[in-house]
N, CA, C and O atoms as a Tripos MOL2 file, in Angstrom:
@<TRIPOS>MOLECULE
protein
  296   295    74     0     0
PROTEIN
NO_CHARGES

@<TRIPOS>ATOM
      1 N         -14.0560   14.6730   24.1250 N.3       1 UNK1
      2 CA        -14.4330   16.0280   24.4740 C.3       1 UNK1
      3 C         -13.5600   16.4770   25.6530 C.2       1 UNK1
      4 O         -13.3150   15.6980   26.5740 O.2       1 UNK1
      5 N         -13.1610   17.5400   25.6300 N.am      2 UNK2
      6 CA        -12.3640   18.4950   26.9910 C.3       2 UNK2
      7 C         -12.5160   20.1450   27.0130 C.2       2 UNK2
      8 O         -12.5330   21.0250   26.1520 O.2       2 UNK2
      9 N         -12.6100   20.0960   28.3650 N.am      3 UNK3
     10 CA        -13.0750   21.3370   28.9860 C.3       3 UNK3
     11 C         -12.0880   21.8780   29.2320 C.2       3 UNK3
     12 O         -11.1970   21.2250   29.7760 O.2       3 UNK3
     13 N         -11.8720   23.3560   28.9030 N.am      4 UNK4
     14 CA        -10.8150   24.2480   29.5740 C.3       4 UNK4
     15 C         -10.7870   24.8130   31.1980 C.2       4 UNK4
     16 O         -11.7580   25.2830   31.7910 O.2       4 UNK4
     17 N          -9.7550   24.6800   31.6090 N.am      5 UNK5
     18 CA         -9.7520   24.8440   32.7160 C.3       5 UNK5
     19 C          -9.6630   26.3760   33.0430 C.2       5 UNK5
     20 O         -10.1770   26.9780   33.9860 O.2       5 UNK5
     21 N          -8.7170   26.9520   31.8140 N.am      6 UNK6
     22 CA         -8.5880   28.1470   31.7040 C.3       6 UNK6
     23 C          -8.4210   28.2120   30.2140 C.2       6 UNK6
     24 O          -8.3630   27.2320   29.4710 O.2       6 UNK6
     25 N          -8.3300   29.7980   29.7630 N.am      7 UNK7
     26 CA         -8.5950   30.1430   28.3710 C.3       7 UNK7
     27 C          -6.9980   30.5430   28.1150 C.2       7 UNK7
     28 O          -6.0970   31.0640   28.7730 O.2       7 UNK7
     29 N          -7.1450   30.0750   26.9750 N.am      8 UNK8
     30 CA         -5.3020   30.1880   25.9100 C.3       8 UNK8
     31 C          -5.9860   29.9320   24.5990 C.2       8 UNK8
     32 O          -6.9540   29.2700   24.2250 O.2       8 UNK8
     33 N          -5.1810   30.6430   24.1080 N.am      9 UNK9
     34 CA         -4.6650   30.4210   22.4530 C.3       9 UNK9
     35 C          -3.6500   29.9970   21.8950 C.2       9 UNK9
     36 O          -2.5810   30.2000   22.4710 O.2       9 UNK9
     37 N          -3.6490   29.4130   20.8490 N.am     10 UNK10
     38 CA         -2.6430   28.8500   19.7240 C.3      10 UNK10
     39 C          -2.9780   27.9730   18.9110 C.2      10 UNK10
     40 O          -3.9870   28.3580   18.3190 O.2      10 UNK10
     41 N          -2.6310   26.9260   18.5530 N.am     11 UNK11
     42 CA         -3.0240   25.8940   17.3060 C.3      11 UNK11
     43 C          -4.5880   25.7180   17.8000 C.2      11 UNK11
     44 O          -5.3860   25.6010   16.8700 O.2      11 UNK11
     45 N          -5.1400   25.6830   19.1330 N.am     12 UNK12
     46 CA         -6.2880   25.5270   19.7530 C.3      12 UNK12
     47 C          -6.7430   26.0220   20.3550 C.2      12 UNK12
     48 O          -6.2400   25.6600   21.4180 O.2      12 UNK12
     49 N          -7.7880   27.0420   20.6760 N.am     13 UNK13
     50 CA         -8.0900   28.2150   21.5840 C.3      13 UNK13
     51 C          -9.6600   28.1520   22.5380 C.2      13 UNK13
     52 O         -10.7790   28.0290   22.0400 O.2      13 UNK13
     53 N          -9.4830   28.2180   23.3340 N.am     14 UNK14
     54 CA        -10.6140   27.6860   24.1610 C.3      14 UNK14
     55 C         -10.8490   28.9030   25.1270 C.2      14 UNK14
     56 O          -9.7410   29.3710   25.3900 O.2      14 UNK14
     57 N         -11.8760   29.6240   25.7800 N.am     15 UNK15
     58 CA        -12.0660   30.1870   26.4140 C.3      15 UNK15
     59 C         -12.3470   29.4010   28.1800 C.2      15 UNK15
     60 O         -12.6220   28.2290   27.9250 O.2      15 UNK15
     61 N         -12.3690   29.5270   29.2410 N.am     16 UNK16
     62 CA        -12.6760   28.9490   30.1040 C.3      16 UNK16
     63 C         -13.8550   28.3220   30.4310 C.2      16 UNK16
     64 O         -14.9230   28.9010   30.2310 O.2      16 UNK16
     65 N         -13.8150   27.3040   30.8690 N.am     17 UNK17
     66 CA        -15.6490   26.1550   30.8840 C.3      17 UNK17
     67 C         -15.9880   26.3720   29.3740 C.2      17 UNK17
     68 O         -17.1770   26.3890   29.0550 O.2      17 UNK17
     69 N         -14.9250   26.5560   28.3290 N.am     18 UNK18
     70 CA        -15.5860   25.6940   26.9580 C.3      18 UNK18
     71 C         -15.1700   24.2370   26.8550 C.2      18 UNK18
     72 O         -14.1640   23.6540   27.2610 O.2      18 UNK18
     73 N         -16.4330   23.7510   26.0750 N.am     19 UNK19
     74 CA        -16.4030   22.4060   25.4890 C.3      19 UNK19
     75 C         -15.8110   21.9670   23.9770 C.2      19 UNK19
     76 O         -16.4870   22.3880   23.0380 O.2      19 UNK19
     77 N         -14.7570   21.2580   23.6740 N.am     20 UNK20
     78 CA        -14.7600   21.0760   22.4990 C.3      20 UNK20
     79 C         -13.9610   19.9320   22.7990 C.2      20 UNK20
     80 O         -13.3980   19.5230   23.8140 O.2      20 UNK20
     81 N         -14.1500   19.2730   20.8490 N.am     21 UNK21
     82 CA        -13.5990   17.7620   20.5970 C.3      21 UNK21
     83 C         -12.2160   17.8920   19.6780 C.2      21 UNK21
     84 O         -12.0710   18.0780   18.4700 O.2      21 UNK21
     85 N         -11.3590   17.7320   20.6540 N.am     22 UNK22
     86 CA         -9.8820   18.0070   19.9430 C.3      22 UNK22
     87 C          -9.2910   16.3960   19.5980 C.2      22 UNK22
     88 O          -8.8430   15.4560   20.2550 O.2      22 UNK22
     89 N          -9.6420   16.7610   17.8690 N.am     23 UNK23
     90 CA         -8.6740   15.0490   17.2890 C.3      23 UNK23
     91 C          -7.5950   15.1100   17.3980 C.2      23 UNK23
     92 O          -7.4140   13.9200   17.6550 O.2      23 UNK23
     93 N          -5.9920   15.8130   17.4380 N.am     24 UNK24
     94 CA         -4.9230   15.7100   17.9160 C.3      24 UNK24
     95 C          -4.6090   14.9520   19.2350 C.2      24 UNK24
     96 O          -4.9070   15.5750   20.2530 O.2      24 UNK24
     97 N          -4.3010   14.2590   19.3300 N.am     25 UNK25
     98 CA         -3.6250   13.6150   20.4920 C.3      25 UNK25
     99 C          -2.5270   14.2520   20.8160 C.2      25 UNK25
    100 O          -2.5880   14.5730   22.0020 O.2      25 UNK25
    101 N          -1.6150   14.5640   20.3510 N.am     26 UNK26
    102 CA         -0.3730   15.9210   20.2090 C.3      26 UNK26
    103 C          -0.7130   16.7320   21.5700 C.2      26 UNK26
    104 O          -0.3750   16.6950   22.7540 O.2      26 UNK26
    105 N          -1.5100   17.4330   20.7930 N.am     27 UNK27
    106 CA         -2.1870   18.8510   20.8010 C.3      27 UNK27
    107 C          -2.5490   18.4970   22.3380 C.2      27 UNK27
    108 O          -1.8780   18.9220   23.2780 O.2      27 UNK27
    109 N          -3.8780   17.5320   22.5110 N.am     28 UNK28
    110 CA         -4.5430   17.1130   23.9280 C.3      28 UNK28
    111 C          -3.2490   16.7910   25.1780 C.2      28 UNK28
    112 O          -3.1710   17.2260   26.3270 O.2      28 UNK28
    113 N          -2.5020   16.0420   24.5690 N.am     29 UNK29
    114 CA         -1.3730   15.6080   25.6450 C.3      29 UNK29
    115 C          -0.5250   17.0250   26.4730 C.2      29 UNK29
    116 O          -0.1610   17.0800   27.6480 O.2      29 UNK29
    117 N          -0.4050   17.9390   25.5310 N.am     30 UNK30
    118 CA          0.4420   19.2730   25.5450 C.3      30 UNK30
    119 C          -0.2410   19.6070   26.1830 C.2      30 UNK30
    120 O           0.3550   19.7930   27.2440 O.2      30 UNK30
    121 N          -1.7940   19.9850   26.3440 N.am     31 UNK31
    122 CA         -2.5360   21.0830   27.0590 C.3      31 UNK31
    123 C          -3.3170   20.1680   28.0760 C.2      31 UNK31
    124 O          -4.2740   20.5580   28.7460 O.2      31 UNK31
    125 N          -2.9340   19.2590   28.0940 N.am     32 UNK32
    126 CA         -3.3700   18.5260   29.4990 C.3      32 UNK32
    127 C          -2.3890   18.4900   30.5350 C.2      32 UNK32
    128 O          -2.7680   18.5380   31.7050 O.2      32 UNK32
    129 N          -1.0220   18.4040   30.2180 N.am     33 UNK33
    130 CA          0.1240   18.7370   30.6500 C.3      33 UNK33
    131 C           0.6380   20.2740   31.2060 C.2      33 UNK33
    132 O           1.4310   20.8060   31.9820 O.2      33 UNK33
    133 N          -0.1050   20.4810   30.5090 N.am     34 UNK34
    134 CA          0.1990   22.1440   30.5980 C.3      34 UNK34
    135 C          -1.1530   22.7370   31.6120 C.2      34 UNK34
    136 O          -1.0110   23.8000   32.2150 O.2      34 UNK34
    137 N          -2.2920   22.0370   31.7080 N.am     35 UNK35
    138 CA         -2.8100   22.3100   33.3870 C.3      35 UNK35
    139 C          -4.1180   22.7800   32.3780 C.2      35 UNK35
    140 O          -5.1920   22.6790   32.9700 O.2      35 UNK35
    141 N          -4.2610   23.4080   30.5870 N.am     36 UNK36
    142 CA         -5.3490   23.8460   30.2470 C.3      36 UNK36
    143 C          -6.7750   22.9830   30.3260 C.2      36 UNK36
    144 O          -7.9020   23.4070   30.5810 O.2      36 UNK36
    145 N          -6.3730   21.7380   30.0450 N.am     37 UNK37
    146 CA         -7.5930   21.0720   29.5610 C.3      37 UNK37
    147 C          -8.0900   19.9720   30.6070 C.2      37 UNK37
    148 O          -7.2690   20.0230   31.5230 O.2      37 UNK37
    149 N          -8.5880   19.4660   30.7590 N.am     38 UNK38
    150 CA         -9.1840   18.2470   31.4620 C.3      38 UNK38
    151 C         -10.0780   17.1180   30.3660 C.2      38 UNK38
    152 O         -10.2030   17.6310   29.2540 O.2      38 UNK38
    153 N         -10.5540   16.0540   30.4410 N.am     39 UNK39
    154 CA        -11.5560   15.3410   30.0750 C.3      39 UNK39
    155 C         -12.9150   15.6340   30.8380 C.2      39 UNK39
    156 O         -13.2470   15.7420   32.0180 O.2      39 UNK39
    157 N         -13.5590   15.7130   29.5710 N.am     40 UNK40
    158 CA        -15.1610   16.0820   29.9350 C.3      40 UNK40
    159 C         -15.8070   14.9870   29.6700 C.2      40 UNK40
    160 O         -15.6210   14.2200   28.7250 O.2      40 UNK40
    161 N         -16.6270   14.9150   30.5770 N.am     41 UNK41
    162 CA        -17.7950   13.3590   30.5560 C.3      41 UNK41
    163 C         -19.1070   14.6170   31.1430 C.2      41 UNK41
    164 O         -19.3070   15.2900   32.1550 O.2      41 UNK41
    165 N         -19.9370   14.3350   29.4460 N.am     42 UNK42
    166 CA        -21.3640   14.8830   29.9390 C.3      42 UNK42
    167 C         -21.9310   13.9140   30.6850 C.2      42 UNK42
    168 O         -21.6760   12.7110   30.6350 O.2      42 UNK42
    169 N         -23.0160   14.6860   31.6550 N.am     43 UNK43
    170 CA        -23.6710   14.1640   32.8810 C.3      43 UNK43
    171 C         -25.0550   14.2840   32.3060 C.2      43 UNK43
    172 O         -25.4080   15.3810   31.8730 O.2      43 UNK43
    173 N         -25.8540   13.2760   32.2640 N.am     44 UNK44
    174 CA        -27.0810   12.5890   31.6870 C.3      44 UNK44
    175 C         -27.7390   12.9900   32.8060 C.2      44 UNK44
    176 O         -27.3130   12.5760   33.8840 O.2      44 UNK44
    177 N         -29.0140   13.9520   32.7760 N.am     45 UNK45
    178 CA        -29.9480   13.9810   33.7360 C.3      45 UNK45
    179 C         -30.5770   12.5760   34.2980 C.2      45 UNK45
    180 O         -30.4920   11.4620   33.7820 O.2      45 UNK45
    181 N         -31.1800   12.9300   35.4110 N.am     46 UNK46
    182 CA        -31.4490   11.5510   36.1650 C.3      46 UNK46
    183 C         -32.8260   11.2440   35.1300 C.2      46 UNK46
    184 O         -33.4920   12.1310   34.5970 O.2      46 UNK46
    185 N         -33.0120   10.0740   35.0230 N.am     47 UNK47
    186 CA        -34.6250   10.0430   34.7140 C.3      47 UNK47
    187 C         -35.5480   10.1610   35.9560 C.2      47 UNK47
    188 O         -35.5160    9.6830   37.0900 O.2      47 UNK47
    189 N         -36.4090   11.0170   35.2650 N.am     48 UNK48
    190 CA        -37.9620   11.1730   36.4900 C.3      48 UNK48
    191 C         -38.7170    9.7810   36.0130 C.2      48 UNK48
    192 O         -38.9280    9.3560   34.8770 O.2      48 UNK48
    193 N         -39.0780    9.1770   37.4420 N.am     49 UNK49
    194 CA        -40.1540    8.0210   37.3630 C.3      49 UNK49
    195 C         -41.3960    8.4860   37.4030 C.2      49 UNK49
    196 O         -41.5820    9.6060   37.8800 O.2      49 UNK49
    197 N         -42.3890    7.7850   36.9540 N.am     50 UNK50
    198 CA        -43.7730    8.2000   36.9780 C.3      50 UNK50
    199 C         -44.4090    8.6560   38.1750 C.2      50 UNK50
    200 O         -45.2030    9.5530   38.4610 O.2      50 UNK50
    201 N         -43.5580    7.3790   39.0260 N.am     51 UNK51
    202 CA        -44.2770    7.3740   40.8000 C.3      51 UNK51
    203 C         -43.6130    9.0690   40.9500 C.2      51 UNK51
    204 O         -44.1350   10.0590   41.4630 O.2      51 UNK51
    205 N         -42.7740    8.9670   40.5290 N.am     52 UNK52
    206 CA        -41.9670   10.2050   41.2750 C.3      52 UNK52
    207 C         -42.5880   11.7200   41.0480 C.2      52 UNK52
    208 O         -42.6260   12.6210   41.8870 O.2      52 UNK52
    209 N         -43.0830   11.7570   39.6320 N.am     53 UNK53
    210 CA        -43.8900   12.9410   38.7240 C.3      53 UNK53
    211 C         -45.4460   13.1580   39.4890 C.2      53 UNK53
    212 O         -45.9650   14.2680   39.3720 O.2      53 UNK53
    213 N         -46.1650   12.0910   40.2600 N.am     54 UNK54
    214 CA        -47.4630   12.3390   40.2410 C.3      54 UNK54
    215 C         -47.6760   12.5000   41.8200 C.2      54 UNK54
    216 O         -48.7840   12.6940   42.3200 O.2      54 UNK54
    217 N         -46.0440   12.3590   42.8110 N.am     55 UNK55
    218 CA        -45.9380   13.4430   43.7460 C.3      55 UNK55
    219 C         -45.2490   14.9610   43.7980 C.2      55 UNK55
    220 O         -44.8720   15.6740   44.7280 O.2      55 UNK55
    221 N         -45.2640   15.0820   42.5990 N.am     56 UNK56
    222 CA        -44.8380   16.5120   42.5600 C.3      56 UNK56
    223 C         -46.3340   17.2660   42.0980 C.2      56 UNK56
    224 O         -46.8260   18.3170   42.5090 O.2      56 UNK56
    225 N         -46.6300   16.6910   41.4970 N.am     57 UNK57
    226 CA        -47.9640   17.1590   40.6000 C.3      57 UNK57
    227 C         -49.3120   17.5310   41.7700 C.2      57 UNK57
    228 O         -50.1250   16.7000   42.1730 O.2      57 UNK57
    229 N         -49.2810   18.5420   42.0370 N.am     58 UNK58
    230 CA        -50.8040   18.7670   43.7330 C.3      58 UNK58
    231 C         -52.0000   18.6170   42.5660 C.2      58 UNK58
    232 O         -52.2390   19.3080   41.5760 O.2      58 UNK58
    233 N         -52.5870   17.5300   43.0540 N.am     59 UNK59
    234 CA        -54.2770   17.2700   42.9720 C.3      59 UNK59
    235 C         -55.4020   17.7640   43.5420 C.2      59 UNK59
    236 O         -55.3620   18.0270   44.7440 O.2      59 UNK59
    237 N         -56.2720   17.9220   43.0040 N.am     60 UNK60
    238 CA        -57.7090   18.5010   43.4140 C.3      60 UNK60
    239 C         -57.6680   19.9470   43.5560 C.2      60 UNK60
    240 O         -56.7340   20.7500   43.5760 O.2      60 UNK60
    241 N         -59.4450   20.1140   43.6900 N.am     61 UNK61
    242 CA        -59.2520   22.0090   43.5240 C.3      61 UNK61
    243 C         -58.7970   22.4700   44.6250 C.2      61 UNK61
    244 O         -58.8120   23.7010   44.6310 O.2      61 UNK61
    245 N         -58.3490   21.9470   45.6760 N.am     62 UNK62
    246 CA        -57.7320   23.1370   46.8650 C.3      62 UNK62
    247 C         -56.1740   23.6870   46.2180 C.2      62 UNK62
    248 O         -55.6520   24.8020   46.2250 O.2      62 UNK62
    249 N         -55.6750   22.2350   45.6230 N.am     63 UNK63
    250 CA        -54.2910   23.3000   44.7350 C.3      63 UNK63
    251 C         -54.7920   23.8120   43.7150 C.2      63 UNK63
    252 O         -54.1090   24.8020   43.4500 O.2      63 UNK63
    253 N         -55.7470   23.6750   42.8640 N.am     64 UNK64
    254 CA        -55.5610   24.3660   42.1080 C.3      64 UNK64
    255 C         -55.3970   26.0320   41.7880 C.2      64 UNK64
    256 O         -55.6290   26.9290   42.5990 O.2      64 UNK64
    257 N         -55.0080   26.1730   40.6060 N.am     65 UNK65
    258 CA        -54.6440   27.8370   40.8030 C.3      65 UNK65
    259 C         -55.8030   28.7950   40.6500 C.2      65 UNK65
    260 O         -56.7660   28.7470   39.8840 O.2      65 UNK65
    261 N         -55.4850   29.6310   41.5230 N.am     66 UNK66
    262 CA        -56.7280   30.8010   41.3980 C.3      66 UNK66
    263 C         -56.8380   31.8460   40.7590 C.2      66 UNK66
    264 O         -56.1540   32.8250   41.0580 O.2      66 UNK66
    265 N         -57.8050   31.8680   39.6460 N.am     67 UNK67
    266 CA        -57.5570   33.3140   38.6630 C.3      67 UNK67
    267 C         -57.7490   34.1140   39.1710 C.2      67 UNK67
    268 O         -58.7520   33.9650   39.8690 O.2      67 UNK67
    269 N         -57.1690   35.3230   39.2760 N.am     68 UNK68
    270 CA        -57.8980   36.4590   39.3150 C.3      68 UNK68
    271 C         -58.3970   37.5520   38.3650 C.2      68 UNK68
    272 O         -58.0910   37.6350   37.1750 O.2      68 UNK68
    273 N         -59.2320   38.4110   39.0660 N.am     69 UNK69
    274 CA        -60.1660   38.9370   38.3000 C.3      69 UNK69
    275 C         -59.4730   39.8790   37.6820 C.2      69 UNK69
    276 O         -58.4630   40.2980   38.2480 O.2      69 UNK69
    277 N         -59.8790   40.4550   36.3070 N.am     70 UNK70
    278 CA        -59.0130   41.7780   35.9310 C.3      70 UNK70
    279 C         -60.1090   43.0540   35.7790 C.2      70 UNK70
    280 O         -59.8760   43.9750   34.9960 O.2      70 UNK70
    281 N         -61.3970   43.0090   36.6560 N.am     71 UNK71
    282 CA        -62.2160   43.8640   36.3800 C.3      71 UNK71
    283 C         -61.7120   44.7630   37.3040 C.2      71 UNK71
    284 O         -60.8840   44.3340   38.1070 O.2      71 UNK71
    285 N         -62.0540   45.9510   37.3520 N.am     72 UNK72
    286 CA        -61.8300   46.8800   37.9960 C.3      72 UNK72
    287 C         -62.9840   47.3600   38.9100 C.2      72 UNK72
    288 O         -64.1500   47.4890   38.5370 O.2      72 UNK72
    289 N         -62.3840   47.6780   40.5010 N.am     73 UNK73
    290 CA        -63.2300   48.2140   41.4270 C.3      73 UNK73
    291 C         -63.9060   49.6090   41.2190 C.2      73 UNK73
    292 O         -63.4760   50.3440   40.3300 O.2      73 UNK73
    293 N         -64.7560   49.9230   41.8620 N.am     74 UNK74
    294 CA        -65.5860   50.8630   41.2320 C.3      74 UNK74
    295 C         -65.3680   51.4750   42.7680 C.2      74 UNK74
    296 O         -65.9020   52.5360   43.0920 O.2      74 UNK74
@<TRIPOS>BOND
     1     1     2 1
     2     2     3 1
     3     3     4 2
     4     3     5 am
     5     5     6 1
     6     6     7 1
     7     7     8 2
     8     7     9 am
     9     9    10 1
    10    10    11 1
    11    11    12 2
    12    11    13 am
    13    13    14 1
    14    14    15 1
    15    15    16 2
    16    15    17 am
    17    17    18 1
    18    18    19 1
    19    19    20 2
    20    19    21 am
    21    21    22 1
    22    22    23 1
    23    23    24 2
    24    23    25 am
    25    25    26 1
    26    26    27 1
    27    27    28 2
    28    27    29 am
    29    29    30 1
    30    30    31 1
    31    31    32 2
    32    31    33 am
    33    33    34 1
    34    34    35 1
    35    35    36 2
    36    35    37 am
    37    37    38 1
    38    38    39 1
    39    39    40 2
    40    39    41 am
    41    41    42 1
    42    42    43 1
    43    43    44 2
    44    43    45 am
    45    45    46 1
    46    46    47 1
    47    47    48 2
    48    47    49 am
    49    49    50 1
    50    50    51 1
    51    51    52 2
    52    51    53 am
    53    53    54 1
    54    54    55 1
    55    55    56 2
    56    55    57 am
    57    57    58 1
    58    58    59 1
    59    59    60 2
    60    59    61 am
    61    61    62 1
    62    62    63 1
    63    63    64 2
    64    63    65 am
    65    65    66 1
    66    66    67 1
    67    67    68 2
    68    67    69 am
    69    69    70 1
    70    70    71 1
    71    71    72 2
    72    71    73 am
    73    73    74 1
    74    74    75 1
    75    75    76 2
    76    75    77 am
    77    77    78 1
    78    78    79 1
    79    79    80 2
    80    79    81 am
    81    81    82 1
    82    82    83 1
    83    83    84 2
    84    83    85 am
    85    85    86 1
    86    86    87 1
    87    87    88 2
    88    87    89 am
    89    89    90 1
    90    90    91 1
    91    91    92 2
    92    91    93 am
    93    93    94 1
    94    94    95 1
    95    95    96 2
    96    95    97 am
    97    97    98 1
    98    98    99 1
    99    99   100 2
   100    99   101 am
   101   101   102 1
   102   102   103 1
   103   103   104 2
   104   103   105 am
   105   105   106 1
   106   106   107 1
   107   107   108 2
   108   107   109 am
   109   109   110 1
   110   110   111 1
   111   111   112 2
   112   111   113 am
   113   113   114 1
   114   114   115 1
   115   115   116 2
   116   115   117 am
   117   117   118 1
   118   118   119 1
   119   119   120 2
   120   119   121 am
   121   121   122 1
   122   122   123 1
   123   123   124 2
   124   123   125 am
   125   125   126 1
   126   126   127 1
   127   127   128 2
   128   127   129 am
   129   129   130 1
   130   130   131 1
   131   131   132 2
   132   131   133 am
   133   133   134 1
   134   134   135 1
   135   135   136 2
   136   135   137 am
   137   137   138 1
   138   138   139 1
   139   139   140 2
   140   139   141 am
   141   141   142 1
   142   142   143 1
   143   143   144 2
   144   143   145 am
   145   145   146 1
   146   146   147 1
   147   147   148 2
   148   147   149 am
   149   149   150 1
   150   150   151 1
   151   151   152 2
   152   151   153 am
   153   153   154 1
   154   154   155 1
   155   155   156 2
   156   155   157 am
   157   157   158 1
   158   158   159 1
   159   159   160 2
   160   159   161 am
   161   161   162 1
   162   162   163 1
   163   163   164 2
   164   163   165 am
   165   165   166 1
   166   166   167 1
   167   167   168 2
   168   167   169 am
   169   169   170 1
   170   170   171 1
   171   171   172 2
   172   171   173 am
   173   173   174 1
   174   174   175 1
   175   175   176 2
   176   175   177 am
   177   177   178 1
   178   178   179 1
   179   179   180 2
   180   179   181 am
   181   181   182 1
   182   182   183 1
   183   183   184 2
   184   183   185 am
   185   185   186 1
   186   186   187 1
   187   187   188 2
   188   187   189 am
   189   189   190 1
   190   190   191 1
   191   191   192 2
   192   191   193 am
   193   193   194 1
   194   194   195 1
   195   195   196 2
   196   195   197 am
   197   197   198 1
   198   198   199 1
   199   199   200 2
   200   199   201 am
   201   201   202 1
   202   202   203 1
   203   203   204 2
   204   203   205 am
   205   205   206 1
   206   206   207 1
   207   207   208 2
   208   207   209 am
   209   209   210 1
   210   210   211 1
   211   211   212 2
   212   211   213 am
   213   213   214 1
   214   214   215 1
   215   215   216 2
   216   215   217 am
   217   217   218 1
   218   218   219 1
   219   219   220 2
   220   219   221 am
   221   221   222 1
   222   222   223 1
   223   223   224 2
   224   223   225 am
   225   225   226 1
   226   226   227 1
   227   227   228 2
   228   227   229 am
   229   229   230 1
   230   230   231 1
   231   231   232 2
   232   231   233 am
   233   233   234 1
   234   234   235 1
   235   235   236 2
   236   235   237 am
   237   237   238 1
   238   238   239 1
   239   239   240 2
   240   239   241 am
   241   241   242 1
   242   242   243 1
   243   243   244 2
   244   243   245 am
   245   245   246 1
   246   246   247 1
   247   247   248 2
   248   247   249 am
   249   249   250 1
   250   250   251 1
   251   251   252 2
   252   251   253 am
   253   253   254 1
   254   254   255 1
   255   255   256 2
   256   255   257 am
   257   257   258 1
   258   258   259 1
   259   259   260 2
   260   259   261 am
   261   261   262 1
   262   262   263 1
   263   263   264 2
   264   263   265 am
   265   265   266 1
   266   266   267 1
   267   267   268 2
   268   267   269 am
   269   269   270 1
   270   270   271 1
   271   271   272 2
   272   271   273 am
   273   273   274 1
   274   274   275 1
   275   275   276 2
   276   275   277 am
   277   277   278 1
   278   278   279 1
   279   279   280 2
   280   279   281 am
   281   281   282 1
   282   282   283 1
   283   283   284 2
   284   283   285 am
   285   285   286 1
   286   286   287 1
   287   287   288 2
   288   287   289 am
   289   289   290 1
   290   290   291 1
   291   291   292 2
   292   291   293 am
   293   293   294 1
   294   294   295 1
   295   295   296 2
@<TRIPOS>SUBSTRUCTURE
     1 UNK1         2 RESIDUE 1 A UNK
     2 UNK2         6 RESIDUE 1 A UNK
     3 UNK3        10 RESIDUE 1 A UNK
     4 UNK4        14 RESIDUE 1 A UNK
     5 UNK5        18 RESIDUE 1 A UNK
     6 UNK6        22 RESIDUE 1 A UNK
     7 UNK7        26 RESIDUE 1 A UNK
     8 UNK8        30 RESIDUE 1 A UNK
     9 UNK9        34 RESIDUE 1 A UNK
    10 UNK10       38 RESIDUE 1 A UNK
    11 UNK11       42 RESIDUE 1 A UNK
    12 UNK12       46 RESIDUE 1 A UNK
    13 UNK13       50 RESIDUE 1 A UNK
    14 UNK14       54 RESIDUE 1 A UNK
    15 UNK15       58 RESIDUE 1 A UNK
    16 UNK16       62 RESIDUE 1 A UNK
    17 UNK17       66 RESIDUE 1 A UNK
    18 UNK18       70 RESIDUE 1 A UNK
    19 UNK19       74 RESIDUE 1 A UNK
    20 UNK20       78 RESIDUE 1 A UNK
    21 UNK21       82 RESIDUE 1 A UNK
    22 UNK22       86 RESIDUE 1 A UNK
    23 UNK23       90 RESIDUE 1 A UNK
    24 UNK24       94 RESIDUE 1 A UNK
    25 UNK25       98 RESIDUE 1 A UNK
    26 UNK26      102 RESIDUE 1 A UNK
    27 UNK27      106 RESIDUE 1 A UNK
    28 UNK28      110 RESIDUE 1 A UNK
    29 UNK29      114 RESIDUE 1 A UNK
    30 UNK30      118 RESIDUE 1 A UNK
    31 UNK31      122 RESIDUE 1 A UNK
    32 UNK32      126 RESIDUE 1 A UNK
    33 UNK33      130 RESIDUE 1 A UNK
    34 UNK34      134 RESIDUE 1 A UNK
    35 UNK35      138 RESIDUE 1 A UNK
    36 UNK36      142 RESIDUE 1 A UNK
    37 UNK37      146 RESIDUE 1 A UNK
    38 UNK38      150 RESIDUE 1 A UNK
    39 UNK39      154 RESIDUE 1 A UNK
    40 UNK40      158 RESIDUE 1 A UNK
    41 UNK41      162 RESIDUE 1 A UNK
    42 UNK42      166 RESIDUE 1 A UNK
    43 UNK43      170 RESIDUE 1 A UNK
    44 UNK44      174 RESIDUE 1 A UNK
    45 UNK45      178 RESIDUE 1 A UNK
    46 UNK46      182 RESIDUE 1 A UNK
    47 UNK47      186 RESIDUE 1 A UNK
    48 UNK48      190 RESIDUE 1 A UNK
    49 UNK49      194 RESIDUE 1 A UNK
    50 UNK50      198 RESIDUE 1 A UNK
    51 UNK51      202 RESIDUE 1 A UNK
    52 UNK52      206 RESIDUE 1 A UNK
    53 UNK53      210 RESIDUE 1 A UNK
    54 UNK54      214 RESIDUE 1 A UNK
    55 UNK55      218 RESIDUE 1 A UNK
    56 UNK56      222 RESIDUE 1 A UNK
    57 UNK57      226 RESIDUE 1 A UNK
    58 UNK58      230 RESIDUE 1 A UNK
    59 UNK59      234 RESIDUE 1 A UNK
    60 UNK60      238 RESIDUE 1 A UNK
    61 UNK61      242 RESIDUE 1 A UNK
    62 UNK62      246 RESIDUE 1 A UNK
    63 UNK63      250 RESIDUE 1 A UNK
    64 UNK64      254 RESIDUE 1 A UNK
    65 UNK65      258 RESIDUE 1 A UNK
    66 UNK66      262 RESIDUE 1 A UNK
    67 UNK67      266 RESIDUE 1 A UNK
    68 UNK68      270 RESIDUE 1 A UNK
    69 UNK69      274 RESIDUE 1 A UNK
    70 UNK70      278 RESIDUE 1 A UNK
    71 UNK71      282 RESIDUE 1 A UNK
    72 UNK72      286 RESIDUE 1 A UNK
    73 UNK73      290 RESIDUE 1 A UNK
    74 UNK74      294 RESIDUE 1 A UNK
């Protein structure tokens, strides 16, 4: 996979911060050379731990949320 650095056209056309999987080796060498493309390595979110989820999570009714009313004052 490679990301454009900037957008060009020709045998391969990419707009800027697109992603695509170019099978030419040709093609990749030319426009890596040429300053368009880079190698892209997707970035895997972190995993959330459990411990980590059940301090984000506020307990008991003082967090909890407060409805309000939709009646109307008189």
């Amino acid at each position: 996979m490679y990301k454009a650095l900037k957008s060009f056209g020709g045998v391969v056309s990419m707009g800027k911060g697109e992603v695509k999987d170019i099978q030419d080796d040709f093609i990749v060498a030319d426009l890596k050379r040429a300053g368009y493309i880079e190698d892209y390595v997707e970035e895997k979110p972190e995993e959330i731990k459990p411990k980590d989820v059940e301090k984000e999570i506020p307990t008991g009714a003082k967090n909890a949320p407060v409805k309000k009313s939709t009646k109307k004052k008189k």
